[in-house]
Structure formats: structure tokens, C-alpha cells
C-alpha positions in Angstrom: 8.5 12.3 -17.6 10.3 12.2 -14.6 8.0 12.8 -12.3 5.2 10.4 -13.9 8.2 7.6 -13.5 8.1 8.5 -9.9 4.3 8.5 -9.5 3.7 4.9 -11.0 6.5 3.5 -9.0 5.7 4.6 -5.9 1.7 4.0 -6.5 0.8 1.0 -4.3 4.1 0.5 -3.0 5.0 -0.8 0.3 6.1 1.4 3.1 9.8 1.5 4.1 10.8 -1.5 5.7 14.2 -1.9 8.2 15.0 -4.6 10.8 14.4 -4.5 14.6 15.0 -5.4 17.5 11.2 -6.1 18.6 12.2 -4.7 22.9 14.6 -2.7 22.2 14.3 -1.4 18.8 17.3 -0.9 17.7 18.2 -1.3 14.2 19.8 -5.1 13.5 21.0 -6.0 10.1 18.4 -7.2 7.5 19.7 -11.3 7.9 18.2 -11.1 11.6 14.8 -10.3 9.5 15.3 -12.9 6.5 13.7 -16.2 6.9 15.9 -18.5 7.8 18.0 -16.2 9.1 19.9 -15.6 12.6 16.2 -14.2 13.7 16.0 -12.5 16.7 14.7 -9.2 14.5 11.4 -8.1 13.0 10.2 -6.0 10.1 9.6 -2.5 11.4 7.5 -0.2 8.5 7.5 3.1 7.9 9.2 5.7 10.7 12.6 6.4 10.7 16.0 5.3 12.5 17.3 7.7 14.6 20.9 6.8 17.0 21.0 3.2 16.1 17.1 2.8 16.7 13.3 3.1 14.8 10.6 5.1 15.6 7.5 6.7 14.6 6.2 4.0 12.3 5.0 0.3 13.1 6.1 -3.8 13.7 2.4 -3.7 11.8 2.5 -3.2 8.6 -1.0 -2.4 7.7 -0.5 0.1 10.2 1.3 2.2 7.9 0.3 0.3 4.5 -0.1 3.4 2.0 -0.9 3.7 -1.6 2.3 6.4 -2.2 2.2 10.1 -3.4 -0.3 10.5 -5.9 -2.3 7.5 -5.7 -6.1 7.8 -5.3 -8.8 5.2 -4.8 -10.7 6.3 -8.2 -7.6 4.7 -10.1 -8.1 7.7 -12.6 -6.4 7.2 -16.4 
């Protein structure tokens, strides 16, 4: 049952999310990314943070927009 839980939750899901700096990306806490916020950061998706900074994923999140393990387009049931 467990892993079922996991499969429904994660189908269609969005990619990780963490806030950016946009030039420098280095990691900034999640107000800077909050509307009405400090500003100054962006949503970076997907990737990770590595030393205080993201990489490997994307400021653009259909760039890395996913359907999450076990999804298929056929919707099966």
C-alpha cells in the first residue's frame, strides 16, 4: 500500500522547487521568492543545491515539468 501511496502522490506533481539568486545562484531563503516578498530571488526547479548554490535543473519550469515515477500518458486504471 505504501508504495501505491507514493505513486498517486507523486503522479503529476511539480518538480522540486528552491529559491535563487537568478546571477549568482546561490540558494536565498524562500521569502526572497514569495510574492510580496523581499524579492531579489527566483524559483529554480528541479537540480539540486550543492555549497550554498543550484544546479543542474532550471529558472524554467516547464523545462523540468515531469509527471513523477510511475506516471504514463495512457492514464491506465
Amino acid at each position: 500500500m505504501g508504495v501505491l501511496a507514493v505513486t498517486i502522490t507523486s503522479c503529476g506533481s511539480e518538480p522540486d522547487k528552491r529559491c535563487a539568486d537568478r546571477t549568482t545562484r546561490e540558494t536565498l531563503p524562500s521569502s526572497a521568492c514569495r510574492s510580496g516578498g523581499s524579492g531579489g530571488g527566483s524559483y529554480y526547479y528541479g537540480g539540486k543545491s550543492s555549497n550554498g548554490k543550484v544546479e543542474g535543473g532550471s529558472f524554467d519550469k516547464s523545462a523540468v515539468d515531469r509527471g513523477g515515477f510511475g506516471c504514463s500518458g495512457s492514464g491506465g486504471g
